[in-house]
C-alpha positions in Angstrom: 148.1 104.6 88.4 150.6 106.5 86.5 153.1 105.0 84.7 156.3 105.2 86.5 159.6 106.5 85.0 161.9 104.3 83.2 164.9 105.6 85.5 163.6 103.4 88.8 165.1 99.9 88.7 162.4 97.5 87.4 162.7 95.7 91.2 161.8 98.7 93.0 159.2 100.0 90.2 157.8 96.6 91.2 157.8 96.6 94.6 155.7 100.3 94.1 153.5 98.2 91.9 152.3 96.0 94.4 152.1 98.5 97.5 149.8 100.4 95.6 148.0 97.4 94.7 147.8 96.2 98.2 146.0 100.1 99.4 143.2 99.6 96.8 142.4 97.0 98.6 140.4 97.0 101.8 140.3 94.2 104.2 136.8 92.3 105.5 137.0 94.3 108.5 137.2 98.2 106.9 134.8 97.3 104.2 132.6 96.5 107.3 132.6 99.0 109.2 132.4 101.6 106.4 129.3 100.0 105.4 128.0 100.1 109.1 128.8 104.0 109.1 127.0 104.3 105.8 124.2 102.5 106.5 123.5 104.4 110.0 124.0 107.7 108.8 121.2 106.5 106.0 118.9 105.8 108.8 119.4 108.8 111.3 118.9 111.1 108.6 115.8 109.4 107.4 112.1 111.0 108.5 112.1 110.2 112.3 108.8 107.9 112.2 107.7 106.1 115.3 110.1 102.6 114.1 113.3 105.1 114.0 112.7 107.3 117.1 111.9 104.1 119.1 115.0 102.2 118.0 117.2 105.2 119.3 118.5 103.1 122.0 119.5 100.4 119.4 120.9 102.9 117.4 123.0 104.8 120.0 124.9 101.9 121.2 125.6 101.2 117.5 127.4 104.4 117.5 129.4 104.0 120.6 130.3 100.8 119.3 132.3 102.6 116.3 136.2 102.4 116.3 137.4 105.9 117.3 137.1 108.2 114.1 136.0 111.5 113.3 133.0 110.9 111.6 132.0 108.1 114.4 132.3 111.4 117.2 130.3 113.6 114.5 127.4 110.8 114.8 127.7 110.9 118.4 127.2 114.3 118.8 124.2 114.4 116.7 123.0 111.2 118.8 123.4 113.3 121.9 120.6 115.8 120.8 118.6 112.7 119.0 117.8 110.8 121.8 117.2 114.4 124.5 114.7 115.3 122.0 110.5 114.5 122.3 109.4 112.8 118.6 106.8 115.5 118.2 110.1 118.0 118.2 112.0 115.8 115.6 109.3 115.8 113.1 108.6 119.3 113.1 112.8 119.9 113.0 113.4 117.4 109.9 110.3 118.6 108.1 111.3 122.5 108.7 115.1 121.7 107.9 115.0 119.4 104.8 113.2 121.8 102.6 113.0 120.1 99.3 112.9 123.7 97.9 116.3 125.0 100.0 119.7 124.0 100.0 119.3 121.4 102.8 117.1 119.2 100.2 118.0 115.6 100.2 116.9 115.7 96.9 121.2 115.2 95.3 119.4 115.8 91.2 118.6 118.9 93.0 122.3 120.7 92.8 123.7 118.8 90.3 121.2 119.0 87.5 119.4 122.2 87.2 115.9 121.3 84.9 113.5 118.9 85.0 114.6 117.2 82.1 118.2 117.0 83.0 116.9 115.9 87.1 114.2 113.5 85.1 117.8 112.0 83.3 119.9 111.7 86.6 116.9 110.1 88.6 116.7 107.4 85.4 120.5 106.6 85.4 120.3 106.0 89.2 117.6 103.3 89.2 119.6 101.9 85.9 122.5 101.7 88.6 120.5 100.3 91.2 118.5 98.1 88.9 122.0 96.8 87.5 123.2 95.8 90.9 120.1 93.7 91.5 118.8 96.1 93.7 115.3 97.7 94.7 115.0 100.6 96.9 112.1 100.2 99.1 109.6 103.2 99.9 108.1 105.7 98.0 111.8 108.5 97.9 113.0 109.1 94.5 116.0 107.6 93.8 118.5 110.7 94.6 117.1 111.0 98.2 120.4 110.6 100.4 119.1 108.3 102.9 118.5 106.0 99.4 122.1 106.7 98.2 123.2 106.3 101.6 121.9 102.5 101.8 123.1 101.6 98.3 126.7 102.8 98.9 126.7 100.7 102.6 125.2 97.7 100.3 127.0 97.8 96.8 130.8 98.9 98.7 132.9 101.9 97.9 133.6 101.3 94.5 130.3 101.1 92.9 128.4 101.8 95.5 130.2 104.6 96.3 129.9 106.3 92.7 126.7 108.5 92.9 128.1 110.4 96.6 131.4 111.0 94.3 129.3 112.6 91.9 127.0 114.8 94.5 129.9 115.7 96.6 129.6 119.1 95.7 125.7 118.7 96.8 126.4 116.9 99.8 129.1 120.5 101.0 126.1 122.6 100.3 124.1 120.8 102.4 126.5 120.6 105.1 127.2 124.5 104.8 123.8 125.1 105.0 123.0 123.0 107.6 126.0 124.3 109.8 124.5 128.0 109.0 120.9 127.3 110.4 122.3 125.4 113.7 120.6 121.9 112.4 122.1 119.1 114.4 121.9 117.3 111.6 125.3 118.9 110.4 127.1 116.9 112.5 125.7 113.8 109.7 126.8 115.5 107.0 130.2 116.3 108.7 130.8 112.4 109.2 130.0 112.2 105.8 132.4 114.0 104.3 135.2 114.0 106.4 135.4 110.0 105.2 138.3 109.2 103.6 137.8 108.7 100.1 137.3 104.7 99.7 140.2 102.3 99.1 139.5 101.6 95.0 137.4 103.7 93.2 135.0 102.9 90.4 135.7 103.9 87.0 133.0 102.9 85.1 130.5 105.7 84.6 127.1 105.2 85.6 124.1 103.9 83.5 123.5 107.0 81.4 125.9 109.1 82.9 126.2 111.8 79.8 123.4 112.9 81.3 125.6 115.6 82.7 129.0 116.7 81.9 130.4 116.5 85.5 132.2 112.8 85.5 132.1 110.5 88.6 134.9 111.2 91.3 
């Protein structure tokens, strides 16, 4: 926080002190359900195998169970066409849409770092990250696959768990912008993504070898 000027009486400079204090601070109850938000939008926009496309019902009522939000009617609308649809139709959409080669890849290294060397760099500091918070991703995805970053933010919390969407944001607006040019229903994941509000306290330690690129952490 910025230091404030010396003209505010000291009370008052205090009493701003601790308000801001108390905002970084979010209760059991936010942290919760930001984590449950996280952590379903990390499944719905994994491959739709047979274990995901038969726990749609499970996963709808989860969604109707969110507090009214924004981003909670943005999962609900892509719910809506998620559970209409035959599996055979939501392979063949999620394969066709998530192109690792377009700009709906879920691949984040993918817009942020343009080589291989500089991707090869990103995709190493990640699993430092992961590695550093005592935590494995299962599966074979790389590291920078969403769904993955998806699942470490809902675990870790918004500060460090939070760090690596901060740094893909840009990514993750190309992705919705693409997504919302094609007609994908999955834009409506990407829109709950990024209309959250940023979380309550940010993390300001950079990343396990985060010169790997110049662009810091937001």
């Amino acid at each position: 926080m910025s230091p404030l000027p010396a003209t505010i009486p000291a009370p008052v400079r205090t009493r701003i002190r601790a308000d801001a204090r108390r905002r970084t601070v979010p209760t059991p109850d936010a942290a919760e359900r930001r984590a449950l938000l996280l952590r379903l939008l990390s499944l719905l926009l994994r491959y739709p195998d047979h274990e995901l496309t038969d726990g749609r019902p499970r996963l709808t009522a989860a969604v109707a169970a969110l507090p009214p939000s924004r981003a909670g009617a943005e999962l609900a609308a892509f719910m809506a066409w998620f559970t209409a649809e035959e599996p055979e139709e939501l392979v063949r959409h999620h394969a066709g849409t998530f192109d690792p080669r377009r700009d709906s890849s879920l691949h984040l290294t993918h817009y942020l770092n343009g080589d291989l060397r500089r991707r090869g760099m990103a995709l190493l500091a990640l699993k430092q990250r992961y590695r550093a918070a005592g935590w494995e991703p299962e599966g074979a995805e790389p590291p920078d696959h969403l769904p993955v970053v998806l699942e470490f933010a809902a675990l870790a919390g918004p500060g460090r768990g939070e760090a690596p969407l901060r740094q893909h944001r840009r990514g993750l607006e190309l992705i919705h912008s693409t997504l919302s040019d094609i007609g994908s229903p999955y834009h409506h994941l990407l829109a709950a993504l990024c209309t959250l509000p940023p979380p309550p306290a940010e993390d300001t330690e950079p990343s396990p070898g985060a010169g790997a690129h110049p662009e810091a952490e937001r």
